[in-house]
N, C-alpha and C positions, 0 to 999 in steps of 0.2 A: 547412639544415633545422633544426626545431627539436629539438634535443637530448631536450627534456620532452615531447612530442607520442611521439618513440621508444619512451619509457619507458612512455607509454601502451598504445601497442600492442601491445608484447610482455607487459604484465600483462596486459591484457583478453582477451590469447587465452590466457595461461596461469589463470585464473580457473577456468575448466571442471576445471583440469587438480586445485588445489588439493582441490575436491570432491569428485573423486572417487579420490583418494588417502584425502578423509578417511569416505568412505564406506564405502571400502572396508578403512580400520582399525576401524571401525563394527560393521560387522558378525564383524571379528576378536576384534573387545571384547565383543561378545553370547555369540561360542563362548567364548572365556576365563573370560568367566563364568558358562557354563552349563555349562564342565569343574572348574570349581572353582580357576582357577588365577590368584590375586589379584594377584600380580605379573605377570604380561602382560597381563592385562585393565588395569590401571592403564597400563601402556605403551601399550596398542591405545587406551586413551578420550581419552589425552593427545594421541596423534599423531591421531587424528577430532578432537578439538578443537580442535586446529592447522588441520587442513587445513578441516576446514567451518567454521571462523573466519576464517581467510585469505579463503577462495573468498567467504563471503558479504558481508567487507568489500570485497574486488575489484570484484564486484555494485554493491554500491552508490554506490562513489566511482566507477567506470568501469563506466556501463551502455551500453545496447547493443552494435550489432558494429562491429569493425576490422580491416579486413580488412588480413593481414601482408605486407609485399614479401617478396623474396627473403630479403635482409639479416634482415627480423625472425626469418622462419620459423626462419633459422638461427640465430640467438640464442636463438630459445623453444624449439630444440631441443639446444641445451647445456645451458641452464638446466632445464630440465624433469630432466632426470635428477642437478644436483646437489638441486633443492630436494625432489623425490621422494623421493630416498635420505635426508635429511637430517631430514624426518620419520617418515620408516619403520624408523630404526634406534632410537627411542625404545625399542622394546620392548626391545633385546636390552642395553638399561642398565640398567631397571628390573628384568627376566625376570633375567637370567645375569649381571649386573653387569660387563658387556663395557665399556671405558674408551672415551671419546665417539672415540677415533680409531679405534677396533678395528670399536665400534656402526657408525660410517659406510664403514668399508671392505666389516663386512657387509653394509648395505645397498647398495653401490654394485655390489657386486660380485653379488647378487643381478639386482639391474634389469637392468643392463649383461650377463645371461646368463653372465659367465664362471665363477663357483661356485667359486674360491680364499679360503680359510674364516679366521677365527680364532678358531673354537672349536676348541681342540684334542680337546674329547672331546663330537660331536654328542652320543654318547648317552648325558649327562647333562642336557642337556637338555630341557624340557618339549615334550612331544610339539604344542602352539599355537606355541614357538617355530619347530619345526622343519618345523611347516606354514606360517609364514609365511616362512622361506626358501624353500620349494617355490612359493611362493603370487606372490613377489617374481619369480622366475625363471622363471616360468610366464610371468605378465604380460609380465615384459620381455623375452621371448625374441620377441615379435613389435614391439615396442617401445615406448617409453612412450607415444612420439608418433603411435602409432596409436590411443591411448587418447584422445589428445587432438584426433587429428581428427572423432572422433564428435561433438563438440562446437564442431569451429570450420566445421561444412560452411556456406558463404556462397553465395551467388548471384556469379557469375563462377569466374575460373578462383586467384584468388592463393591459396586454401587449396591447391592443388596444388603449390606451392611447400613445404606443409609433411612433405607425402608423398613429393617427392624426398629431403626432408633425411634420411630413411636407405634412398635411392637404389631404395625402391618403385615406378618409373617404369611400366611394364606396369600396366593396367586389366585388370580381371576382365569391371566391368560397368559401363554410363555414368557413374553416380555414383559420388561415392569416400564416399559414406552406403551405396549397396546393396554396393560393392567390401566394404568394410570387415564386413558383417554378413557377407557369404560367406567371409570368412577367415576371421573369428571363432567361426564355423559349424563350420568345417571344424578348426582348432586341435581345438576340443575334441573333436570326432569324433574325429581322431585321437588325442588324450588320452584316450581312453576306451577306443578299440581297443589303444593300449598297455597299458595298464592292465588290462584281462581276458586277453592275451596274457602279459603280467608273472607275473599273479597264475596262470593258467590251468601256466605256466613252474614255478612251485612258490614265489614270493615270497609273504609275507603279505598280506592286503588293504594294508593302512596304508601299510606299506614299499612295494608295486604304485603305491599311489597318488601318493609323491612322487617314488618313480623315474622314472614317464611322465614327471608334469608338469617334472621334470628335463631328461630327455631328447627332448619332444617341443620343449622350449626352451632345450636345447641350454646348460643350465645348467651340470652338476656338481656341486649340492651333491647328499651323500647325508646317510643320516642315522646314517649309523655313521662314525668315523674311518677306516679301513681301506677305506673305498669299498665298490665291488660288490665284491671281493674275500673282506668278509666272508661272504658268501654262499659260495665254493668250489663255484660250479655253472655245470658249461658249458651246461647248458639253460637258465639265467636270464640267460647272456652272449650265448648265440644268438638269446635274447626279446629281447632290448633290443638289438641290431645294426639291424635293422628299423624301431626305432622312433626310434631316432638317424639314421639315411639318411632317412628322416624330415621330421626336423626340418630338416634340411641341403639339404632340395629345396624348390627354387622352388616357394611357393604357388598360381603361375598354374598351373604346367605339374601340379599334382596336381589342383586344382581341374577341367582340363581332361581328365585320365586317369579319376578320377570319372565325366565324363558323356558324354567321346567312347570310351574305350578305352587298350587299353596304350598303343597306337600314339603316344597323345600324348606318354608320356612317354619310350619309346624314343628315335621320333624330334626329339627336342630337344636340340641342339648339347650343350648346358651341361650336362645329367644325363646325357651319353652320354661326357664329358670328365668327369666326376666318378667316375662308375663306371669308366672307365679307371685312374682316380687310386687310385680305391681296388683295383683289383687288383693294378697296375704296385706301387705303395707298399709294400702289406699285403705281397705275394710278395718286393720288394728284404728287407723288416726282415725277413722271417721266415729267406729266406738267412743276413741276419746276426747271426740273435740264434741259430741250428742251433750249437749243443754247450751254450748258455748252461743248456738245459733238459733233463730227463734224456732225454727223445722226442719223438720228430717230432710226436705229435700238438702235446704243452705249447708245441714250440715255435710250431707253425702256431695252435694255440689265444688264447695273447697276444699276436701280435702280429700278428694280425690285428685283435683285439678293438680293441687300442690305439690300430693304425693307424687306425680307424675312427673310433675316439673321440676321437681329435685333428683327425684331418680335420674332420671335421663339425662342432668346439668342443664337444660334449658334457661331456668333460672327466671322464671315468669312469676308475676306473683299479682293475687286476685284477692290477700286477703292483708290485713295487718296483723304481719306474723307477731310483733313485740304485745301482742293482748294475748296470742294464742299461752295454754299452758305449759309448765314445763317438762313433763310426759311429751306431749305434741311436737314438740320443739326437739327434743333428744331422736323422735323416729323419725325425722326430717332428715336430721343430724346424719344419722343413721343410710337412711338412704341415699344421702349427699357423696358419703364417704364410701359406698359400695359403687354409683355410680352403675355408669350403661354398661353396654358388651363392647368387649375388645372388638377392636374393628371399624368400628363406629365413630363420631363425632364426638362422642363422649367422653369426661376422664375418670377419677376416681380409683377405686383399687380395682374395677371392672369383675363385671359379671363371672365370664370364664376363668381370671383368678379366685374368686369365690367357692366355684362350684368344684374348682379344683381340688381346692383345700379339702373340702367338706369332704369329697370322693376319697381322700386319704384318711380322712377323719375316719371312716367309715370301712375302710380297707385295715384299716388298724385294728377296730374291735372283731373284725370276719377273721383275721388272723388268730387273733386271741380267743375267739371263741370255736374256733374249727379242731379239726384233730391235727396233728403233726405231717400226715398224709396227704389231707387233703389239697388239693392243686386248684391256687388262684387264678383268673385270668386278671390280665393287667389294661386298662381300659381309658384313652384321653379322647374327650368327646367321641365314644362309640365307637375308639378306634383300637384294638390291640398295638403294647406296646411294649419294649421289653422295662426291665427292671432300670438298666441305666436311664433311659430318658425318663424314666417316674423320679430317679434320683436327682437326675438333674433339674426337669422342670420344680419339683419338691423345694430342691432350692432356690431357684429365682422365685420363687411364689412366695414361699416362706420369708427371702431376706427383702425385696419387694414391699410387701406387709409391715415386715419389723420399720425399714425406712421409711415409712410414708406414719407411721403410728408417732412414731419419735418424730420427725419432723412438726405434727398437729401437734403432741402436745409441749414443744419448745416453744412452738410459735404460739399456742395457748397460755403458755406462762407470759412470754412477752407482752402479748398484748390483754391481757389482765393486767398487768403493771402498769402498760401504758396508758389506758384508758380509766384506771381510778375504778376505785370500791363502788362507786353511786352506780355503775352500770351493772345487771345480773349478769353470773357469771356464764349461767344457761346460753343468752346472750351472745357472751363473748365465746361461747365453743362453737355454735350453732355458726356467727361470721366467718371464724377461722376457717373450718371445716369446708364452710361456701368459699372461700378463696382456695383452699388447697384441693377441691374437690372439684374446682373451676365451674361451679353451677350457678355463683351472684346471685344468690339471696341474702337479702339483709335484714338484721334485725331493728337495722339502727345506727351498730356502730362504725363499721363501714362506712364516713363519710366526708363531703368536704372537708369537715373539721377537724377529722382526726388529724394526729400529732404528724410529723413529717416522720420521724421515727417508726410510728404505727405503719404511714404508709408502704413504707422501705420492707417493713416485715410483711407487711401484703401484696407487694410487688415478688418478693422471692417465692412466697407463697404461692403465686398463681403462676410463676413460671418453673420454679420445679413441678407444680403439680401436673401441669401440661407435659414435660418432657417425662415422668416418674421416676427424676431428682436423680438416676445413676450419670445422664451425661453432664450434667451439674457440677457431683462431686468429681468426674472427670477435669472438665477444664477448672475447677479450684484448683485440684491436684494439680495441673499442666501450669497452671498462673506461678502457686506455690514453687516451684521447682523452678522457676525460669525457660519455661518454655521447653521443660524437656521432661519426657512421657516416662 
């Protein structure tokens, strides 16, 4: 195939993508300068420059459509979140004079939903900065590449190729044009209902409005250093639990609770194994953090909060994780690394892989314990299925898992070297896990000062862990090869 035909396809469909990155630094560069704030506006017009410069040179050297195979989708959607991030952190050079490695971990860490910072003090801050981290992690908490299929909907099916690449496989509605407006529909309904919830909670408007869009995208950044904690309010911890489960639930199955009832979202495997998780969890940590706090409420209060916050990737934090013990810390871990339900805002190894697994787990001892006669049924979320799609999901679940295991603990060794013996190593799995789990919690080590090297491994970290690292090793592979698949 031809190597330059490649290259074609995956700009032409990343074209749309440039535009509206720069349109929507555009209109960030209107409010900057109608707050009077001359250094962001200069960042927000540079990065609109960029991006509707790019997009309309794409235009013109590669006009009309191409439609992507497999192979490309998943290249355009690696590349989509470096080249996104890469012009969106323009601002925080110009704004906060953040150094070009600091600039793009903000932004990367922004998109990618996980919300682990290096501003060590938000609130210094310009208040356009700290809506354009909310603004970033809003956007990408349902992902770039939904941004981008508004724009590549083609006549046949290969744009569906682009909507598996972060494993949106369930339709709402025939088209993945009307799919897509009902999501985006619904996002911000529920950003708005958190948001008068927040605020209605005792948060201020401004602070209401970047917490939602935090947590309905399962971000983390806040806008204080200290997290929600600055707050010291368990009514503004109890608002936002809600709005975090939230985010961490499958869009189908809320979209369907909307118009059919609870019933929808009761009975649905995956939110009925998450709300397990979160009780089972919350209840194990709150046993073991009992003497850490002076009563049973503080201690049922954080860690419940936590457990939630980690589950779901949120990434909020109410308590000083580095005192907590290291039992407490590994079920954190734990829940960081499973992660919400596919479908969701979420990343992690996700709920319905989980539940997947465990369902074979489970089919395997029924076999072995049954007679030779007896006749299985074969079963994926409640549904009959034959024996090949058990083999083949079997497999992406199973090699899924293995990459995402090996990936933590590469990046576990690394950054145990890089950060020196003085730091506990509890610690350093617990940060890892939150970057590859894109949840941003920190125990610490995660921070300005980490080595430039450290942060390079935490940048791959939280962008494989947002795409789940196959379209990754795709464009390695495409790099390696010279541009030929």
């Amino acid at each position: 195939m031809d190597p330059l035909r490649d290259v074609k396809v995956i700009f032409n469909n990343l074209k749309g993508l440039f535009l509206i990155i720069g349109i929507i630094m555009l209109a960030m560069a209107a409010l900057s300068w109608y707050a009077g704030d001359i250094q962001a506006f200069i960042g927000f017009f540079i990065g609109a420059a960029i991006g509707i410069g790019a997009g309309m040179i794409l235009y013109l050297y590669l006009p009309g459509k191409k439609n992507p195979e497999l192979k490309h989708a998943m290249v355009i959607a690696a590349l989509a979140y470096l080249f996104i991030s890469a012009i969106s952190m323009i601002p925080y050079i110009t704004a906060i004079h953040l150094s070009p490695v600091d600039a793009f971990f903000e932004s990367i860490s922004g998109w990618t939903g996980t919300g682990l910072t290096m501003i060590a003090s938000p609130e210094s801050a310009s208040p356009m900065i700290l809506l354009w981290r909310s603004v970033t992690q809003w956007a990408g908490g349902l992902g770039v590449i939904v941004l981008m299929v508004t724009i590549l909907i083609r006549p046949g099916t290969s744009t569906y190729m682009l909507y598996q690449s972060e494993a949106h496989k369930d339709k709402l509605r025939p088209s993945i044009r009307s799919t897509l407006n009902t999501i985006w529909g619904l996002y911000v309904l529920l950003t708005a209902a958190g948001l008068l919830l927040l605020f209605v909670a005792g948060m201020p408007l401004w602070d209401a409005l970047n917490a939602s869009m935090s947590a309905i995208g399962t971000g983390g950044f806040s806008i204080y250093a200290s997290s929600i904690s600055a707050y010291d309010s368990m009514l503004i911890e109890l608002a936002l639990i809600p709005v975090m489960i939230a985010g961490a639930m499958p869009f189908i199955v809320l979209y369907k609770t909307f118009r059919k009832g609870i019933h929808s979202l009761i009975g649905d495997p995956q939110v009925r194994a998450f709300l397990m998780i979160i009780t089972a969890g919350a209840g194990v940590l709150a046993i073991e953090n009992y003497g850490h706090y002076q009563s049973v409420i503080a201690t049922v209060r954080y860690s419940v909060f936590q457990f939630i916050s980690a589950l779901t990737g949120a990434g909020f934090q109410t308590a000083d994780l580095a005192q907590w013990s290291r039992p407490a810390l590994l079920i954190m871990t734990v829940a960081m690394v499973i992660g919400g339900c596919a479908g969701s805002t979420s990343s992690g190894l996700k709920i319905a892989r989980i539940i997947f697994l465990s369902d074979q787990v489970k089919l395997w001892f029924a076999k072995v314990l049954r007679s030779k006669n007896a006749i299985t049924v074969l079963k994926v979320n409640d549904r009959r299925v034959t024996e090949d799609i058990i083999s083949a999901e079997l497999t992406e679940a199973t090699f899924m898992s293995f990459l995402w295991v090996v990936a933590l603990l590469l990046s576990i060794f690394l950054i145990s070297n890089l950060v020196g013996p003085e730091h506990d190593f509890t610690h350093v799995i617990f940060d890892v896990s939150s970057a590859l789990g894109n949840a941003g919690m920190s125990c610490g080590i995660i921070n300005p000062g980490l080595s430039f090297p450290g942060k390079i491994v935490i940048i791959i970290d939280m962008w494989i862990g947002r795409l789940e690292i196959i379209p990754v090793m795709l464009l390695a592979r495409y790099l390696f090869k010279g541009f030929r698949f």
